[in-house]
LOVO-660812 format. One record per residue: x, y, z of N, C-alpha, C in turn. Coordinates in pm, 1 decimal, always signed. Example, Ala and Ser with C-alpha at 12.3 -4.5 7.8 and 13.67 -1.06 7.14 Angstrom:
2
+----------+----------+----------+----------+----------+----------+----------+----------+----------+
|      npx |      npy |      npz |     capx |     capy |     capz |      cpx |      cpy |      cpz |
+----------+----------+----------+----------+----------+----------+----------+----------+----------+
|  +1319.0 |   -569.0 |   +780.0 |  +1230.0 |   -450.0 |   +780.0 |  +1320.0 |   -330.0 |   +780.0 |
|  +1285.0 |   -225.0 |   +708.0 |  +1367.0 |   -106.0 |   +714.0 |  +1290.0 |     +3.0 |   +787.0 |
+----------+----------+----------+----------+----------+----------+----------+----------+----------+
This chain:
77
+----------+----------+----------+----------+----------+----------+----------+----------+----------+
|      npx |      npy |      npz |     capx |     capy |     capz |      cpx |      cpy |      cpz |
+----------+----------+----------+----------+----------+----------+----------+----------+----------+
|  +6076.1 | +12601.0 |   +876.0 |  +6194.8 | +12656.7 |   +813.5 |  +6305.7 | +12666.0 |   +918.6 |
|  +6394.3 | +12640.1 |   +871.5 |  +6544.7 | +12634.2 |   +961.0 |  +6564.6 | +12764.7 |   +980.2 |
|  +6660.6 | +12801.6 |  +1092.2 |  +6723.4 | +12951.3 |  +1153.6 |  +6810.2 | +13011.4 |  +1015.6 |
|  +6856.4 | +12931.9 |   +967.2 |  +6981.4 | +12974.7 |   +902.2 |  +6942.4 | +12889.1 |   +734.2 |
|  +6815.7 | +12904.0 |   +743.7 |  +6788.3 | +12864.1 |   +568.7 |  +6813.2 | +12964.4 |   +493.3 |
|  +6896.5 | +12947.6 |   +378.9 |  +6949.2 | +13016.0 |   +285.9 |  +7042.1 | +13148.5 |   +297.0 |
|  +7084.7 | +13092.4 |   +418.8 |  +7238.7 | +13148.5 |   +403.0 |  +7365.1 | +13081.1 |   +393.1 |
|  +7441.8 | +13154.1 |   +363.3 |  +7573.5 | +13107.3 |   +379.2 |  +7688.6 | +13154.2 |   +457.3 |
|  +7713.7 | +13033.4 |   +575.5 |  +7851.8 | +13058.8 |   +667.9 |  +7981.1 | +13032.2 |   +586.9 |
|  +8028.8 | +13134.8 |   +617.1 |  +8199.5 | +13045.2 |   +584.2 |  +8266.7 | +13007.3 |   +712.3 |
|  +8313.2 | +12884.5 |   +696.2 |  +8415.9 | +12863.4 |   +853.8 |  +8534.7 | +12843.7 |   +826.8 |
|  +8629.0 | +12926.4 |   +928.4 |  +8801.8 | +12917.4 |   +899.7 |  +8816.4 | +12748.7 |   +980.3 |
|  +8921.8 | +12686.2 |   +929.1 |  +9017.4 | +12591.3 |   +987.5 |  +8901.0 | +12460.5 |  +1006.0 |
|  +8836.8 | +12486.9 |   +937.1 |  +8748.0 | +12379.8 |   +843.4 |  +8794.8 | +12245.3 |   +846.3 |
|  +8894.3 | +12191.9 |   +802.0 |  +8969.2 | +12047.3 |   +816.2 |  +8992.9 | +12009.5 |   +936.5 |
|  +8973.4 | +12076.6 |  +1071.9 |  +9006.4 | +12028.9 |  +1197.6 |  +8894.9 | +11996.7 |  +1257.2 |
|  +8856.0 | +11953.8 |  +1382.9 |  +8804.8 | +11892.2 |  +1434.2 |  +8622.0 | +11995.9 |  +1453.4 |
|  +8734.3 | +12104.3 |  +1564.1 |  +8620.8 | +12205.5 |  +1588.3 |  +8538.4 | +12296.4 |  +1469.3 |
|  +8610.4 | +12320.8 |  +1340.1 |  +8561.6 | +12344.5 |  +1206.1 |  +8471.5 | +12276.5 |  +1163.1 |
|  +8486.9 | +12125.3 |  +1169.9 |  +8381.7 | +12068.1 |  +1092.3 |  +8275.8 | +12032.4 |  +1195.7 |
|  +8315.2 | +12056.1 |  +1342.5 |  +8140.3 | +12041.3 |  +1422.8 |  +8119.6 | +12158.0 |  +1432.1 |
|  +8143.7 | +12303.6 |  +1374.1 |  +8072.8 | +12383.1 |  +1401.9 |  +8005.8 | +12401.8 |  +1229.5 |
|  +8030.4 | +12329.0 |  +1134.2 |  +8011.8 | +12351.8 |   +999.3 |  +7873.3 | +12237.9 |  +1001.5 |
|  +7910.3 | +12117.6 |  +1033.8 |  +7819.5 | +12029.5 |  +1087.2 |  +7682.2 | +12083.5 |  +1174.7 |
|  +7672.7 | +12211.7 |  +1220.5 |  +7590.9 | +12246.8 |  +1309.7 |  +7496.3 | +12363.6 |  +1232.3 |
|  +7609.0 | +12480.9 |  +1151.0 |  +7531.2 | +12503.4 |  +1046.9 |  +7459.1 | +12445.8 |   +934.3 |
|  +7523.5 | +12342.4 |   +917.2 |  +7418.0 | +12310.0 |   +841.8 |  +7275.8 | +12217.5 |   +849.2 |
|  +7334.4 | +12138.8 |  +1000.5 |  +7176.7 | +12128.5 |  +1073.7 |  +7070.0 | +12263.5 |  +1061.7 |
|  +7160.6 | +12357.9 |  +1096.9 |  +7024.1 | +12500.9 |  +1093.4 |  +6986.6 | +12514.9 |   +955.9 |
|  +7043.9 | +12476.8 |   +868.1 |  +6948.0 | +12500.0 |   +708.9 |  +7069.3 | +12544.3 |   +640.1 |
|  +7169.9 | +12631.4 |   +692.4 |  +7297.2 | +12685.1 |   +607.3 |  +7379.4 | +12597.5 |   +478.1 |
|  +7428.0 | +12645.0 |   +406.7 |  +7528.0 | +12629.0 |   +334.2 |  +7659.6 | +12658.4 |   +348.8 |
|  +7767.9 | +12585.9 |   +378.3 |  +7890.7 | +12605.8 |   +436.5 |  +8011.0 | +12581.1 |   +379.6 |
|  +8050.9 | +12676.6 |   +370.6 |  +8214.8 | +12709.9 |   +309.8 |  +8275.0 | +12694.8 |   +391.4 |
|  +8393.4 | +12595.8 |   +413.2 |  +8486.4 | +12574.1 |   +487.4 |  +8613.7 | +12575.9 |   +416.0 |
|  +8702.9 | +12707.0 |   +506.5 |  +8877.8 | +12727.8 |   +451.7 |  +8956.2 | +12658.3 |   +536.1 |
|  +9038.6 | +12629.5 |   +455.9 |  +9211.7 | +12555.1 |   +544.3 |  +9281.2 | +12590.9 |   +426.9 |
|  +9379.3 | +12577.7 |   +493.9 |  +9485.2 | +12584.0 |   +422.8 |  +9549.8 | +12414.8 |   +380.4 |
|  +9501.7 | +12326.9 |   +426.5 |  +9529.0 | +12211.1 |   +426.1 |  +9426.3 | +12097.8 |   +375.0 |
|  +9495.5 | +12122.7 |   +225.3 |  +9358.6 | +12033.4 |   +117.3 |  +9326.6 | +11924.6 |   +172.0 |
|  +9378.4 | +11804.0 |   +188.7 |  +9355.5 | +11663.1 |   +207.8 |  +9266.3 | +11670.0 |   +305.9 |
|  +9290.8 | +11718.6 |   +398.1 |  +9237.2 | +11713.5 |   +508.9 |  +9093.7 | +11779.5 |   +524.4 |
|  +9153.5 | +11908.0 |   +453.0 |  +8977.0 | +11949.9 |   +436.3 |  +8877.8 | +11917.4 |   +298.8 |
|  +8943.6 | +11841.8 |   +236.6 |  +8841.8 | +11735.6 |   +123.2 |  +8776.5 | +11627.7 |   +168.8 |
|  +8834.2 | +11536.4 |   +284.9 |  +8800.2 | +11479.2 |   +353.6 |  +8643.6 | +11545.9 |   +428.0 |
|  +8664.0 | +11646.1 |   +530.0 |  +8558.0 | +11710.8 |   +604.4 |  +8466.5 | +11690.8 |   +481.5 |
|  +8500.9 | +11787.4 |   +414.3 |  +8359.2 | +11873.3 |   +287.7 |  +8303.5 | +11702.0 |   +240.3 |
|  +8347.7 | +11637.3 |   +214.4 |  +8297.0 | +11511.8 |   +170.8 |  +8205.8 | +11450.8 |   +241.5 |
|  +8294.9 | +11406.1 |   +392.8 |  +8182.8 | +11403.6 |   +524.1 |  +8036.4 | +11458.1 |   +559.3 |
|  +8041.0 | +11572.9 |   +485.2 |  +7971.0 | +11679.4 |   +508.5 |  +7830.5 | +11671.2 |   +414.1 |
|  +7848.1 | +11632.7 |   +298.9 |  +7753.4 | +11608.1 |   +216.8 |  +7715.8 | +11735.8 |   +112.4 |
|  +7600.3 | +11715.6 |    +44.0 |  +7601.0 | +11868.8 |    -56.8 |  +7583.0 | +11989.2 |    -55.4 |
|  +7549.9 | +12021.2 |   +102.2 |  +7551.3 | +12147.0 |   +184.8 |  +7658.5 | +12214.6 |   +202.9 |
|  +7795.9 | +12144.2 |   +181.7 |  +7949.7 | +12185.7 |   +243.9 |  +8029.8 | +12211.4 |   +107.6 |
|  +8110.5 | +12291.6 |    +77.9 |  +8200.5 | +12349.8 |     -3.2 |  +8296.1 | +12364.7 |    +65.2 |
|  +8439.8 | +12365.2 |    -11.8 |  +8578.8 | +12412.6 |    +22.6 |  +8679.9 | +12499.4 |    -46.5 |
|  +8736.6 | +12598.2 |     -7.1 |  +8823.5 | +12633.1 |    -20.2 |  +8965.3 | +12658.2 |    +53.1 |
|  +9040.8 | +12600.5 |    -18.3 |  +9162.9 | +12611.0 |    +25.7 |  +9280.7 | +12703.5 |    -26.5 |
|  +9297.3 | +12742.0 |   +125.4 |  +9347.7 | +12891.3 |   +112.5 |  +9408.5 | +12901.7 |   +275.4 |
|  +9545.1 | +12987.6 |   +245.0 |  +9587.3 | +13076.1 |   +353.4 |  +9632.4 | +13193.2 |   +390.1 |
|  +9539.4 | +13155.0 |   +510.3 |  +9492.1 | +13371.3 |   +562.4 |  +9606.7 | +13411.5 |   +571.9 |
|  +9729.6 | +13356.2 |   +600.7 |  +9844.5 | +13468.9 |   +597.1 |  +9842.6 | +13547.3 |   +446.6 |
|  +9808.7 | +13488.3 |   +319.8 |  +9815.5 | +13579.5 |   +172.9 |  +9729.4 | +13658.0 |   +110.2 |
|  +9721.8 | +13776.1 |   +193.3 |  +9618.4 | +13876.8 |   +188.9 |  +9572.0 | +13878.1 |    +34.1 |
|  +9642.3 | +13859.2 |    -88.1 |  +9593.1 | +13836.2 |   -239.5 |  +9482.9 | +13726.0 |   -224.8 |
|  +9560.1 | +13590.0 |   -198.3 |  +9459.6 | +13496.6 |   -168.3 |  +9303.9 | +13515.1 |    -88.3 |
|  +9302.4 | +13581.4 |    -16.9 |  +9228.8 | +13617.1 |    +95.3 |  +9107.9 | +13697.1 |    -17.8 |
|  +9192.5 | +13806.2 |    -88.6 |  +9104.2 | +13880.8 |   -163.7 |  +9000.2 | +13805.8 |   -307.5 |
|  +9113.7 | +13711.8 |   -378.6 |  +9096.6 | +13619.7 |   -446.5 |  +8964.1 | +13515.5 |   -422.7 |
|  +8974.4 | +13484.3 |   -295.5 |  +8854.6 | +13392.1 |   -244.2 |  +8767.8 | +13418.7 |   -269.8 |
|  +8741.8 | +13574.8 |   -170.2 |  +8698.6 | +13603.6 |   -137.6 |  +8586.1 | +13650.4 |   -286.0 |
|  +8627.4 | +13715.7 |   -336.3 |  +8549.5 | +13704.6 |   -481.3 |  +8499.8 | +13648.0 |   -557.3 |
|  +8586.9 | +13498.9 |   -558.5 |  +8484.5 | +13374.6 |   -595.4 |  +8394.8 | +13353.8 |   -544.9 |
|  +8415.4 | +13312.9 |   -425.1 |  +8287.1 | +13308.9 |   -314.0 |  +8162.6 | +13405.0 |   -327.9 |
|  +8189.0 | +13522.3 |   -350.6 |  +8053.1 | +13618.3 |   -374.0 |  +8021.3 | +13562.8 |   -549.8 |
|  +8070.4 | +13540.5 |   -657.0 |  +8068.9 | +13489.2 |   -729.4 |  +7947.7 | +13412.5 |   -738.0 |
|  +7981.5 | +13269.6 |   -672.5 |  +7852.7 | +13173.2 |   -634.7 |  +7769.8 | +13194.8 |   -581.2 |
+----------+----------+----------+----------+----------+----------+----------+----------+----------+
């Protein structure tokens, strides 16, 4: 069994480089990974890369509504 089987990370800034190798790394450990940006294209790209372990939301942390909003979906699933 993996370190991190059946949980779930979320990672900020997800569409960039260091986001998706540290999202890439959870989910070597067994995780399921939510990755935020604020910058769709870019982070549809990653989550795709990523395979059926990786989810996205796009969203920015400056809009504390948004933030709350997510954040509820996310417990949601």
């Amino acid at each position: 069994m993996s370190a991190l089987s059946g949980k779930v990370a979320i990672v900020t800034g997800g569409a960039g480089a260091i986001g998706a190798a540290v999202a890439r790394r959870l989910i070597d450990e067994g995780a399921q990974v939510v990755l935020i940006d604020r910058a769709a294209a870019q982070l549809n790209n990653v989550v795709a890369s990523l395979g059926s372990n990786a989810s996205g939301a796009v969203l920015d942390l400056a809009d504390p509504t948004a933030i709350e909003a997510t954040a509820a979906d996310l417990i949601a699933r």
